[in-house]
N, C-alpha and C positions, 0 to 999 in steps of 0.2 A: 504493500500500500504506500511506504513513504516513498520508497522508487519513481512509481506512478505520478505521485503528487511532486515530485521534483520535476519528472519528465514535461509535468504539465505547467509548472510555471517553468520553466524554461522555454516552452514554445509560443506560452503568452507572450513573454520576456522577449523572445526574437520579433513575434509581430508588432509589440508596441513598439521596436527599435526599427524596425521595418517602416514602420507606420509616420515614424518622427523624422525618418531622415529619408522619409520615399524619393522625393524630388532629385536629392545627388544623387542615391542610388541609382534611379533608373537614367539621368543626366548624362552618367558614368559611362549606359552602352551606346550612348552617342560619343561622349567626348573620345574616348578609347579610339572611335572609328578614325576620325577628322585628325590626319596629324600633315598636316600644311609646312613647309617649307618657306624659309624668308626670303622674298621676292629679290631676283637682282637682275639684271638685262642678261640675254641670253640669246641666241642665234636662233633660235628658230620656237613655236610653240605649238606643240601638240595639243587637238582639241579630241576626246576619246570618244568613240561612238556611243548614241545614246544621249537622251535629254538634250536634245540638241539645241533648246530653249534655252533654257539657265546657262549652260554649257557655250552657248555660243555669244549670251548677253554679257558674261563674265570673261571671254575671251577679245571681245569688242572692248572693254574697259582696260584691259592690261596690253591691247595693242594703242590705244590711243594714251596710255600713260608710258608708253617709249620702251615695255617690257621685250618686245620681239620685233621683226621688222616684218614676219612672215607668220601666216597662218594655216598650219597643215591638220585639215580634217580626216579623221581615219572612219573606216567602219563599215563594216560590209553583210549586214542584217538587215533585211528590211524593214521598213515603217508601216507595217501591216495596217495598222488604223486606217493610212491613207487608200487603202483598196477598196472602202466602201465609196470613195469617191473617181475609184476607176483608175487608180492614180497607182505605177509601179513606180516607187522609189527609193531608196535606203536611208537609215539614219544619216550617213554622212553627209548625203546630198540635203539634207533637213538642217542639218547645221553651217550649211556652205549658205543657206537659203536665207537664213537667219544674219549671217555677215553681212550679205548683200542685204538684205530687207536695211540693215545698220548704216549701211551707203562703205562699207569696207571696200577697196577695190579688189579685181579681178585679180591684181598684179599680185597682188600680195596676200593669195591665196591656194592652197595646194590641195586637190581632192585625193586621195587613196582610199578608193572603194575596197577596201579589205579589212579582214580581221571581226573576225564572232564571238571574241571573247578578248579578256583582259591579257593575256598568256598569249596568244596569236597578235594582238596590236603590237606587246612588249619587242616579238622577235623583227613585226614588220619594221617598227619604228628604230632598231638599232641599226639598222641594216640601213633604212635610211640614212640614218645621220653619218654613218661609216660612209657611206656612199657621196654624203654631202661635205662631209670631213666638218661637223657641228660637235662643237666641244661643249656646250654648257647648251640645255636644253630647257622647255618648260613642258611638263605634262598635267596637262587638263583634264579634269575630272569634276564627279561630282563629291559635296564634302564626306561626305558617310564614305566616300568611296576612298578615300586617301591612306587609308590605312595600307588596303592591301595594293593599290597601285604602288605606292614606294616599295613594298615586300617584293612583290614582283618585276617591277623595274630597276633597281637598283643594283641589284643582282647583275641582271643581263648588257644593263648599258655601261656598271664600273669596270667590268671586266677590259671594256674596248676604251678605257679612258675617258667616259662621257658622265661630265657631272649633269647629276639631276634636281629640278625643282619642281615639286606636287606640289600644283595649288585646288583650291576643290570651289566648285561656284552652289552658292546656296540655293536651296532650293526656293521656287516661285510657290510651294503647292502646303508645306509647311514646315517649321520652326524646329529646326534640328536637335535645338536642347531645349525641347518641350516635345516633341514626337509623338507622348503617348495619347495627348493633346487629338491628335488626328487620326483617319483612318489611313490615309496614306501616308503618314510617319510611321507609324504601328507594322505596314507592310514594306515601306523602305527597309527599317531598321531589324527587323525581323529577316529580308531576304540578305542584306548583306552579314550578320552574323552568319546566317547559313553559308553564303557564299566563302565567307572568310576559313570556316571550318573545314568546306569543298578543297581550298586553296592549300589549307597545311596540309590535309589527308592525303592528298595526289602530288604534289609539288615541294 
């Protein structure tokens, strides 16, 4: 019986602590995600496929603050949504569409319709800049996403001598360290945990 009664305030004891300090707690599996890099000029900047919105409105900001001179979209998934309007196109051309909507010019814009994941961008994009002989880079993403694109990038591009900077563009849809706040925070923050888990288990 006193076991019992120990067990059982002990479990009150965790959710009243639970309860008191819910807000960092749950704050924690966003901030954990979002790990950004300090901004410095850079030869060229990668914008990643996907959310080509946020993604491409925060790419337009750090090309007009003197970050990069050149904007390389990757991404080779399509934009399924856009089929109901008859419309074949992929993420990256959505994010190319999005510069130009911004009045970006042409010149200073690179499409590479490839890559269906984080891990096939990684290889496409080293290979690029190998190719472009680009020593200091920027890779774009979105913020929750920052975690595992630096895991994954850093890796592939220090090897060839290519320093990197993850910056991550906030989400338009909601409030990254309030998440739970929303239904589409709640499935963000939810898929990339799992994806990040996907990441260590195979990689």
């Amino acid at each position: 019986m006193r076991k019992f009664l120990i067990f059982i305030f002990v479990v009150i004891l965790l959710g009243l602590i639970s309860y008191i300090f819910k807000t960092p707690i749950l704050r924690f599996f966003a901030t954990h995600l979002i790990q950004e890099d300090i901004l410095q000029k850079a030869d060229a900047m990668f914008v990643l496929s996907g959310g080509g919105y946020d993604r491409g409105n925060e790419a337009v900001k750090l090309f007009h603050a003197g970050y990069a001179p050149v904007i390389i979209c990757t991404g080779g998934n399509e934009a399924t949504e856009f089929k109901v309007f008859d419309i074949d196109t992929l993420e990256s051309d959505c994010t190319v569409a999005n510069l130009r909507r911004q009045h970006i010019p042409d010149s200073v814009i690179v499409e590479i319709r490839e890559g269906t994941s984080t891990k096939e961008e990684s290889n496409i994009i080293d290979s690029f800049c190998i190719a472009k002989h680009y020593r200091t880079v920027i890779v774009l993403s979105s913020k929750i996403h920052t975690y595992r694109v630096k895991d994954v990038f850093k890796k592939k591009l220090k090897k060839d001598g290519i320093d990197l900077i993850v910056r991550g563009a906030p989400s338009s849809t909601y409030d990254e360290l309030n998440w739970w706040q929303s239904e589409n925070g709640l499935i963000a923050i939810n898929n990339e945990w799992i994806k990040n888990f996907y990441y260590w288990w195979k990689y």
